[in-house]
PDB file of N, CA, C and O in Angstrom:
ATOM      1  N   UNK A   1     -16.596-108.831  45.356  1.00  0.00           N
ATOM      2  CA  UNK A   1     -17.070-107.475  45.606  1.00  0.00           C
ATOM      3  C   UNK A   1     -16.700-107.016  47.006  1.00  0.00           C
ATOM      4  O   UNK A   1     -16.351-105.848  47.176  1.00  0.00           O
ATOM      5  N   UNK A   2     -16.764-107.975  48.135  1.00  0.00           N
ATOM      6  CA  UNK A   2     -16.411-107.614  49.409  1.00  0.00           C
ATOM      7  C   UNK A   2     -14.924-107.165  49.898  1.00  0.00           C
ATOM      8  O   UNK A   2     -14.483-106.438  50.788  1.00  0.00           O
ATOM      9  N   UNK A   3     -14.246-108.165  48.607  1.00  0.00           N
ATOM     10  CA  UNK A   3     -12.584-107.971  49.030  1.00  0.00           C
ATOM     11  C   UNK A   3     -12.374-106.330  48.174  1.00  0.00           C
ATOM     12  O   UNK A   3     -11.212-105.957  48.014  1.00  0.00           O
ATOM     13  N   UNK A   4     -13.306-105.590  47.756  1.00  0.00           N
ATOM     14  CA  UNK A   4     -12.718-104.498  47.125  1.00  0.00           C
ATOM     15  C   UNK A   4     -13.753-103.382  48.023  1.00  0.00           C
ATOM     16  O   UNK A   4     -13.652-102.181  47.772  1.00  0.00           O
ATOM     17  N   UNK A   5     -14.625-103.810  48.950  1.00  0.00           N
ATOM     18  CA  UNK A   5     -15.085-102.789  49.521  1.00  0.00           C
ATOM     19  C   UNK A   5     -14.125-102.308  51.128  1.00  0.00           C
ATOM     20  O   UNK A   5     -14.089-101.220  51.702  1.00  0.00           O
ATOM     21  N   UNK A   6     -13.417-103.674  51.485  1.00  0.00           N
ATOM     22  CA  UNK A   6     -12.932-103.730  52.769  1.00  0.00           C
ATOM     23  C   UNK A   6     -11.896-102.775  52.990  1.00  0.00           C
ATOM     24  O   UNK A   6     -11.968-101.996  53.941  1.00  0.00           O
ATOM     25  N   UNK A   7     -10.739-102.769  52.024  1.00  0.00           N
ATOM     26  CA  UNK A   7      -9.627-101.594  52.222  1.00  0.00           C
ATOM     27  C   UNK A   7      -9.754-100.319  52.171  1.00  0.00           C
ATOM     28  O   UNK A   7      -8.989 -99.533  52.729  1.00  0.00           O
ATOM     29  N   UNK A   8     -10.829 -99.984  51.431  1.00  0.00           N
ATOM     30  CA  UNK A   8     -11.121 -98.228  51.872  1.00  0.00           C
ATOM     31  C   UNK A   8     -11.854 -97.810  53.417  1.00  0.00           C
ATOM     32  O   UNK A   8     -11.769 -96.780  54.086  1.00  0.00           O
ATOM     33  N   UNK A   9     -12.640 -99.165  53.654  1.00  0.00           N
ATOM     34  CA  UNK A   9     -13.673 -98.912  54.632  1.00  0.00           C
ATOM     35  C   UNK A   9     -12.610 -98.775  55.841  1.00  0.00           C
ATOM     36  O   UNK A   9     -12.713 -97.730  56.485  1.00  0.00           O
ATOM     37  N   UNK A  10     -11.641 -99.648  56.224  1.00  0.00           N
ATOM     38  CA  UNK A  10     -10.545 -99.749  56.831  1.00  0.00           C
ATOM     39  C   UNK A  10      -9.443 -98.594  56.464  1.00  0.00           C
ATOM     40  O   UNK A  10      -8.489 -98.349  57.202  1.00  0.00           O
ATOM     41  N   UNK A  11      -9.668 -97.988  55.356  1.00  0.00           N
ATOM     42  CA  UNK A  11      -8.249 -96.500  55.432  1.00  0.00           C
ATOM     43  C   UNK A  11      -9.206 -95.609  56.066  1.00  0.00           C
ATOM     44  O   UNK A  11      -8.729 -94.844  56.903  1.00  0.00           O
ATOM     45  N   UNK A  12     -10.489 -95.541  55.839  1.00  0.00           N
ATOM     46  CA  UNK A  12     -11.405 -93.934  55.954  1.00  0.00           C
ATOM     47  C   UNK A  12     -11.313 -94.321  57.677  1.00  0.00           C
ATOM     48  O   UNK A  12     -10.740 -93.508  58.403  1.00  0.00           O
ATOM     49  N   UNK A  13     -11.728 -95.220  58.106  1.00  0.00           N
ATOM     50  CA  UNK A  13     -11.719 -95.968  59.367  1.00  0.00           C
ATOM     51  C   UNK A  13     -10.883 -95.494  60.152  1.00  0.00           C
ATOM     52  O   UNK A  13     -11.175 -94.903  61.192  1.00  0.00           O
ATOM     53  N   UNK A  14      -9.632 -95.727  59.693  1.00  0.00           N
ATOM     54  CA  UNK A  14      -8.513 -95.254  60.296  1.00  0.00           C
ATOM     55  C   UNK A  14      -8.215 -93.737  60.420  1.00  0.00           C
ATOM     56  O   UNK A  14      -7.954 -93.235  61.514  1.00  0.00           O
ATOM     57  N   UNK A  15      -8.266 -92.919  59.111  1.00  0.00           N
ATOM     58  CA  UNK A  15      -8.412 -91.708  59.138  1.00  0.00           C
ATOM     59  C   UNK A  15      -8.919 -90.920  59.936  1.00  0.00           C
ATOM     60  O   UNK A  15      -8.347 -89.914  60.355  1.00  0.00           O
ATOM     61  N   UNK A  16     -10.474 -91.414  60.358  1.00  0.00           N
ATOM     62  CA  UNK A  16     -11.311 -90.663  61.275  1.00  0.00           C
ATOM     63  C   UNK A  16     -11.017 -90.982  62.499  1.00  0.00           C
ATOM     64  O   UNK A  16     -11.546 -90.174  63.262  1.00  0.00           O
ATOM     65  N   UNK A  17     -10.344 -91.882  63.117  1.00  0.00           N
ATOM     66  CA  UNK A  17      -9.254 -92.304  64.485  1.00  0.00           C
ATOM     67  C   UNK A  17      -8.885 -91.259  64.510  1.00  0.00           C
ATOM     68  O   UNK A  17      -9.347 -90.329  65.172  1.00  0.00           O
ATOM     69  N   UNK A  18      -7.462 -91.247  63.363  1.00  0.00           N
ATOM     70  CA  UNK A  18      -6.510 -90.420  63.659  1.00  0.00           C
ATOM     71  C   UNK A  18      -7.186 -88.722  63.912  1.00  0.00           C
ATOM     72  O   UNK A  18      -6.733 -87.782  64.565  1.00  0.00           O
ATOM     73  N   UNK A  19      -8.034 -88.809  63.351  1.00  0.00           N
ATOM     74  CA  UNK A  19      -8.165 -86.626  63.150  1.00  0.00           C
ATOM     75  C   UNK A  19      -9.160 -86.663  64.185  1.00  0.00           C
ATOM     76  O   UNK A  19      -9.559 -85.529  64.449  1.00  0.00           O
ATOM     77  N   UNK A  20      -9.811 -87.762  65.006  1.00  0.00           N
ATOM     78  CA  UNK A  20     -10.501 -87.786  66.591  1.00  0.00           C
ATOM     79  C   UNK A  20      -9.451 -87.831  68.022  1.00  0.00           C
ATOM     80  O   UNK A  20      -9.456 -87.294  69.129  1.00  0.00           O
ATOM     81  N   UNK A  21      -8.615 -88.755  67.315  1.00  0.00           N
ATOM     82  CA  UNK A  21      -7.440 -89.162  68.008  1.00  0.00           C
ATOM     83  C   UNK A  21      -6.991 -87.141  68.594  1.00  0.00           C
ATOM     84  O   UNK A  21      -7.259 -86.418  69.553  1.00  0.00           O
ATOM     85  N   UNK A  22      -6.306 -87.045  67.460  1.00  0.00           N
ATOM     86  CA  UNK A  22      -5.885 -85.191  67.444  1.00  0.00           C
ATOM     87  C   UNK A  22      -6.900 -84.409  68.151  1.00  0.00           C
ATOM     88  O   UNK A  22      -6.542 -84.014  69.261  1.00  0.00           O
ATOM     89  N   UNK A  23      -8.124 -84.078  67.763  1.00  0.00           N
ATOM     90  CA  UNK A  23      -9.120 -83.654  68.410  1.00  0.00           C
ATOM     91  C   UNK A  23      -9.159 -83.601  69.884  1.00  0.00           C
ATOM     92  O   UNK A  23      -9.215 -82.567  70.550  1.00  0.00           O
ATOM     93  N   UNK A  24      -9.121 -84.973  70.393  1.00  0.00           N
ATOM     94  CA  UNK A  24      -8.902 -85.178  71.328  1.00  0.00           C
ATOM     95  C   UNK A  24      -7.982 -84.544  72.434  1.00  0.00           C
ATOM     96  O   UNK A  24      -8.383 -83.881  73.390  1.00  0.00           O
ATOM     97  N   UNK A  25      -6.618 -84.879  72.125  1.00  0.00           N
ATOM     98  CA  UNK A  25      -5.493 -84.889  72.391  1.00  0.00           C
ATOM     99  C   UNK A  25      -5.342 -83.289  72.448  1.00  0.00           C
ATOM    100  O   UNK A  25      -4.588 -82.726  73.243  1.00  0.00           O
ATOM    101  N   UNK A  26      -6.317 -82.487  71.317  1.00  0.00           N
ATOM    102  CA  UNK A  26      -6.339 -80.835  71.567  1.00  0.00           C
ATOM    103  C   UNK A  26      -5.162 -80.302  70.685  1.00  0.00           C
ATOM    104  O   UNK A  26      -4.766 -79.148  70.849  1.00  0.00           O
ATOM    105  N   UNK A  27      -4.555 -81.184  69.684  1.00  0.00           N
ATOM    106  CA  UNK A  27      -4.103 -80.487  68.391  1.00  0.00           C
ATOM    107  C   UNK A  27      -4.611 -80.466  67.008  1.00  0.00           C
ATOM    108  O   UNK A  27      -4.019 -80.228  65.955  1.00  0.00           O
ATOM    109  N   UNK A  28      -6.187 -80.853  67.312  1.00  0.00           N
ATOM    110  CA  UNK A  28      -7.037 -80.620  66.159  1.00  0.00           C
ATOM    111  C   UNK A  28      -7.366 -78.829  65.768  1.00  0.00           C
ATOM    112  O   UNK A  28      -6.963 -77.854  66.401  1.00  0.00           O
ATOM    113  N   UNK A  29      -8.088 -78.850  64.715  1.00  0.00           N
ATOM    114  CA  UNK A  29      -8.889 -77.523  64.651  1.00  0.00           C
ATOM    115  C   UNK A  29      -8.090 -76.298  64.228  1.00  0.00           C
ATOM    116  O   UNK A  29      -7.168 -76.270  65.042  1.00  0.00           O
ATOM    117  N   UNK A  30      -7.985 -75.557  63.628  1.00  0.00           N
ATOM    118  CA  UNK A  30      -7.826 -74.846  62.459  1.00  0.00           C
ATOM    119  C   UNK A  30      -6.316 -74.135  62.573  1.00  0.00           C
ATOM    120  O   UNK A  30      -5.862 -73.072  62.150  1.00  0.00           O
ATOM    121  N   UNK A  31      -5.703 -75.353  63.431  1.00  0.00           N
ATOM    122  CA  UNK A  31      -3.810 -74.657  63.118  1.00  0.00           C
ATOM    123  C   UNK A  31      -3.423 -74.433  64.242  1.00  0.00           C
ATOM    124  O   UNK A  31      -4.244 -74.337  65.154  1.00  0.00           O
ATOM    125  N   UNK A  32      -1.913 -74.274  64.490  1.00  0.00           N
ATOM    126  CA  UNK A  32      -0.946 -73.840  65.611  1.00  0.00           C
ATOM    127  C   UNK A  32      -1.774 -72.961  66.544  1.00  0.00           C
ATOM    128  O   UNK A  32      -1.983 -73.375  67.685  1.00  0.00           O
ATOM    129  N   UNK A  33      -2.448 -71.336  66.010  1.00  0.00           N
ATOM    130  CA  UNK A  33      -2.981 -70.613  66.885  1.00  0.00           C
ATOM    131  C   UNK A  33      -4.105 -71.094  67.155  1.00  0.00           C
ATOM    132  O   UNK A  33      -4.548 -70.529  68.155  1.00  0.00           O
ATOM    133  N   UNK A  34      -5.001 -72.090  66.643  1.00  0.00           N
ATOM    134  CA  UNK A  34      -6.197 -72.485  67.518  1.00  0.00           C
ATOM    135  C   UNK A  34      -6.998 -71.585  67.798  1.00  0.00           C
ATOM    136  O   UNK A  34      -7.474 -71.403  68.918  1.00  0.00           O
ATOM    137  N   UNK A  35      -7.248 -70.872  66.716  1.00  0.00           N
ATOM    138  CA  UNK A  35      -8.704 -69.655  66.524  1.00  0.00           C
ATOM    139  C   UNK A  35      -9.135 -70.114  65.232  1.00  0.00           C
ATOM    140  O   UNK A  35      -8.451 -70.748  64.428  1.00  0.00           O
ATOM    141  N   UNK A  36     -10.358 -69.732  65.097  1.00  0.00           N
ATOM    142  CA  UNK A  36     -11.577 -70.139  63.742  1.00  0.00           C
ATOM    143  C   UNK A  36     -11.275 -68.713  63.165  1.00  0.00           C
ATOM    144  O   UNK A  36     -11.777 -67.655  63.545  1.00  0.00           O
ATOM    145  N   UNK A  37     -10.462 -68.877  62.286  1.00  0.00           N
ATOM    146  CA  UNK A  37     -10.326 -67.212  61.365  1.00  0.00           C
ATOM    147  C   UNK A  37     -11.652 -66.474  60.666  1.00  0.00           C
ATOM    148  O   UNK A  37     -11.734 -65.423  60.030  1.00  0.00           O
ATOM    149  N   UNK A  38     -12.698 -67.502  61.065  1.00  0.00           N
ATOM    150  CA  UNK A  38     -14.131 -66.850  60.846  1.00  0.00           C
ATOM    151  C   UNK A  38     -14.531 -65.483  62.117  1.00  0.00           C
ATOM    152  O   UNK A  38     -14.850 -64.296  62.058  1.00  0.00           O
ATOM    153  N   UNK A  39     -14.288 -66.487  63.180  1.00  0.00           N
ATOM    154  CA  UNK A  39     -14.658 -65.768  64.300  1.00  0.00           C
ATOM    155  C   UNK A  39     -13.797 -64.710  64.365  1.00  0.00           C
ATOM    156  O   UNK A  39     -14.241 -63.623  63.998  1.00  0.00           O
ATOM    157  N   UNK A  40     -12.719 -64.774  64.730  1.00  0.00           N
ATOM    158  CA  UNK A  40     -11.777 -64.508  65.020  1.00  0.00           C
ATOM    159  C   UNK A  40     -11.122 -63.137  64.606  1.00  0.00           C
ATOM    160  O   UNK A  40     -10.146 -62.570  65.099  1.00  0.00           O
ATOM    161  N   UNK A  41     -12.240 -62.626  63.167  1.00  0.00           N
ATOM    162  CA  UNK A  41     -11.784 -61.388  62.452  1.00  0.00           C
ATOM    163  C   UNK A  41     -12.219 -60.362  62.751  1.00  0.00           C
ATOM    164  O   UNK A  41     -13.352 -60.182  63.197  1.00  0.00           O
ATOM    165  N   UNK A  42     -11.086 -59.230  62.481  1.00  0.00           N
ATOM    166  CA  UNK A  42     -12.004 -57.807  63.356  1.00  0.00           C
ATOM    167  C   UNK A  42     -11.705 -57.602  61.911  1.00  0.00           C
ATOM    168  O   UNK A  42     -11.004 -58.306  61.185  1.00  0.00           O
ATOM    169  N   UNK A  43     -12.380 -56.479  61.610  1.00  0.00           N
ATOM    170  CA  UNK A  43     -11.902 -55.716  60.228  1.00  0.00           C
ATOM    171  C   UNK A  43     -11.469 -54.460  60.907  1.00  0.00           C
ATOM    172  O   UNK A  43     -11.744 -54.239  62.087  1.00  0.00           O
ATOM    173  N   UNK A  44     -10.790 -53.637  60.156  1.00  0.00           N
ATOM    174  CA  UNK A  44      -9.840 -52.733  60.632  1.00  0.00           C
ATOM    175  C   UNK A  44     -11.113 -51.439  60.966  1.00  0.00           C
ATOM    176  O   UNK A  44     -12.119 -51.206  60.294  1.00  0.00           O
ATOM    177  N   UNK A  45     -10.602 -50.693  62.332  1.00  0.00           N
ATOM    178  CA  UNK A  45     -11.742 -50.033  62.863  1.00  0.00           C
ATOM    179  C   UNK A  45     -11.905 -48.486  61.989  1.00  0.00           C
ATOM    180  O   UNK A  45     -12.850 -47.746  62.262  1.00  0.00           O
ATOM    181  N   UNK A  46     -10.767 -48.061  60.807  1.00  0.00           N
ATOM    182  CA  UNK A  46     -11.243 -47.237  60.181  1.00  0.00           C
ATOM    183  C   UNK A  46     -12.108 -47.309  59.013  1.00  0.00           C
ATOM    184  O   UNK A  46     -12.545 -46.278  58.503  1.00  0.00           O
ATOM    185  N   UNK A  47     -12.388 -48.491  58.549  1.00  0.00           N
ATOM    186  CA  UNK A  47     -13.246 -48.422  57.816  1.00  0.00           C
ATOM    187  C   UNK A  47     -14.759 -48.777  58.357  1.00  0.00           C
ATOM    188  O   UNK A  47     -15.735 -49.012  57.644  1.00  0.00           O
ATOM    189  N   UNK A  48     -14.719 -48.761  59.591  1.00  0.00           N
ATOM    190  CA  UNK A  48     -16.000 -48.930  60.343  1.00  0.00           C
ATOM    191  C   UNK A  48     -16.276 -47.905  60.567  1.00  0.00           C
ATOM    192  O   UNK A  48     -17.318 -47.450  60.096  1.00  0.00           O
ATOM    193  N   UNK A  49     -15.397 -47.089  61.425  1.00  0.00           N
ATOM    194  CA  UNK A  49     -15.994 -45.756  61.442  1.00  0.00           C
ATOM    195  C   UNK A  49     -15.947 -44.434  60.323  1.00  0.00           C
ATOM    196  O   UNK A  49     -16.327 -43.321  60.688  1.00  0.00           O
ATOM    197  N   UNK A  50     -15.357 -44.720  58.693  1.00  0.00           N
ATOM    198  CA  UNK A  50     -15.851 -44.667  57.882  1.00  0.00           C
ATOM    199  C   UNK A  50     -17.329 -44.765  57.313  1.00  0.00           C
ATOM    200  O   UNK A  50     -17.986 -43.805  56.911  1.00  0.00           O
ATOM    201  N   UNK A  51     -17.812 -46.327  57.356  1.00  0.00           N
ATOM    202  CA  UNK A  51     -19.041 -46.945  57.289  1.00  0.00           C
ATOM    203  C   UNK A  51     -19.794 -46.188  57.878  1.00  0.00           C
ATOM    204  O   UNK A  51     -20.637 -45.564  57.234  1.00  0.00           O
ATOM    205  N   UNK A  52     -19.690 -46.056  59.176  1.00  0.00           N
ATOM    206  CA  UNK A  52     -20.759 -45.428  60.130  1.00  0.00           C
ATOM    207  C   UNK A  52     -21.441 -44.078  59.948  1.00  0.00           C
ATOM    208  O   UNK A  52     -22.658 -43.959  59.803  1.00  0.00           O
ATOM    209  N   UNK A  53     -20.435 -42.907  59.969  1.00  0.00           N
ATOM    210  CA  UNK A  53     -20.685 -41.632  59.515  1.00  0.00           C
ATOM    211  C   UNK A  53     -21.427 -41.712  57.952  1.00  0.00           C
ATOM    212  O   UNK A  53     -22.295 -40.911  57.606  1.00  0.00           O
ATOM    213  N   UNK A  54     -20.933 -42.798  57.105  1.00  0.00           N
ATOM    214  CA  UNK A  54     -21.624 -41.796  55.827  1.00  0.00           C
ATOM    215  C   UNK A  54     -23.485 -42.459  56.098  1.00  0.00           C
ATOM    216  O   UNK A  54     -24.521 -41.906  55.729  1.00  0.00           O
ATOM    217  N   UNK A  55     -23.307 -43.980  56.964  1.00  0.00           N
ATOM    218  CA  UNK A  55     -24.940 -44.370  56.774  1.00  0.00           C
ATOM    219  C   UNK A  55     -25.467 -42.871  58.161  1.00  0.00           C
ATOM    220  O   UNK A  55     -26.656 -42.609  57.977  1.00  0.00           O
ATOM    221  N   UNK A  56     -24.966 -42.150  59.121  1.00  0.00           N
ATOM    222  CA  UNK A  56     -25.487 -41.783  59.745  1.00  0.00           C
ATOM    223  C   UNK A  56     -25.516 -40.382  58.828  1.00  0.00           C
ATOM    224  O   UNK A  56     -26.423 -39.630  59.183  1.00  0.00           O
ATOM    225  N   UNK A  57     -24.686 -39.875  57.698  1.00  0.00           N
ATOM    226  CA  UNK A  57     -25.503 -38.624  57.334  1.00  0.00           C
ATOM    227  C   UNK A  57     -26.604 -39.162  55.702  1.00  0.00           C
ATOM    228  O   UNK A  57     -27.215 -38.351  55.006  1.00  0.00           O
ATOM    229  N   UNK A  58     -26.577 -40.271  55.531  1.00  0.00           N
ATOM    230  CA  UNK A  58     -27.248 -40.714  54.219  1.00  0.00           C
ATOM    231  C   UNK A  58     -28.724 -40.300  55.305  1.00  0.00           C
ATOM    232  O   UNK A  58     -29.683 -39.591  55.000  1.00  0.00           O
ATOM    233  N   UNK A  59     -28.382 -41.256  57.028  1.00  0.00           N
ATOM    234  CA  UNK A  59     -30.115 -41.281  57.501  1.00  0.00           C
ATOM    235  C   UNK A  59     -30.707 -39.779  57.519  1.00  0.00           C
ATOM    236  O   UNK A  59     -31.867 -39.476  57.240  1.00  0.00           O
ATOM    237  N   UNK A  60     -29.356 -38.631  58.023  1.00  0.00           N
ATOM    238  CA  UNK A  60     -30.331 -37.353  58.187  1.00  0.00           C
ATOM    239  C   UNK A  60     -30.283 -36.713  56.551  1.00  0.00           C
ATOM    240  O   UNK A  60     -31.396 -36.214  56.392  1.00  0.00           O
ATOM    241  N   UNK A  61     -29.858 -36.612  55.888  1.00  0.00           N
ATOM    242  CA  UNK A  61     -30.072 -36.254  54.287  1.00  0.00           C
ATOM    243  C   UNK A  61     -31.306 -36.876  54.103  1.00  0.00           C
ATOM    244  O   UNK A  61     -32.156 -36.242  53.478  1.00  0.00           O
ATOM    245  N   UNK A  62     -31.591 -38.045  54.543  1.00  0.00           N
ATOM    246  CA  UNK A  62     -33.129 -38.547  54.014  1.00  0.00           C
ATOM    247  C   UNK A  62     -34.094 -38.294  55.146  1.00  0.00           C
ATOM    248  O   UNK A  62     -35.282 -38.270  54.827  1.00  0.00           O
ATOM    249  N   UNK A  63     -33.727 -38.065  56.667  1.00  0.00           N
ATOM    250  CA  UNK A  63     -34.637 -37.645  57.554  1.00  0.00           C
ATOM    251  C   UNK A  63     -35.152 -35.991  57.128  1.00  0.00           C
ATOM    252  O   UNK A  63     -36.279 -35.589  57.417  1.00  0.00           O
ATOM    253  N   UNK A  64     -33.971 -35.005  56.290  1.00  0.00           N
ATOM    254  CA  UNK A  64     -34.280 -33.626  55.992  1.00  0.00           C
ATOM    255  C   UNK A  64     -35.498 -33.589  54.784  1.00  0.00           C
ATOM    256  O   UNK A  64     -36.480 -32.856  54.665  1.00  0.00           O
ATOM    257  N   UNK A  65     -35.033 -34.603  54.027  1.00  0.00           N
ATOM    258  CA  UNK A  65     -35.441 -34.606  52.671  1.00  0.00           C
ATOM    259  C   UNK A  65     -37.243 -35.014  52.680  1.00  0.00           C
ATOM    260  O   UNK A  65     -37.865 -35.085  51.620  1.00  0.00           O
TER     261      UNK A  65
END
């Protein structure tokens, strides 16, 4: 049972070296440009200021109403 637990424990082992190793070294983390495409997103500013105007006349249509 031991000789079949040892070679994965020793690949995953190694694995997590290597992608700490990188980390390290500062070529880890989410690609060449090295931004979190979470953070990193603007959404395009006309549909914001789209967004904006219709919640600011929905508020006075319901502030009149």
């Amino acid at each position: 049972m031991n000789k079949l637990l040892f070679p994965p424990l020793i690949v995953l082992s190694g694995v997590g070296a290597y992608f700490a190793w990188k980390k390290l070294k500062g070529d880890g983390g989410w690609g060449g440009d090295k931004t979190d495409p979470w953070s990193s997103y603007t959404p395009p500013a006309d549909d914001i200021v789209a967004d904006v105007a219709d919640a600011a006349d929905a508020a006075d249509a319901a502030a009149e109403a």
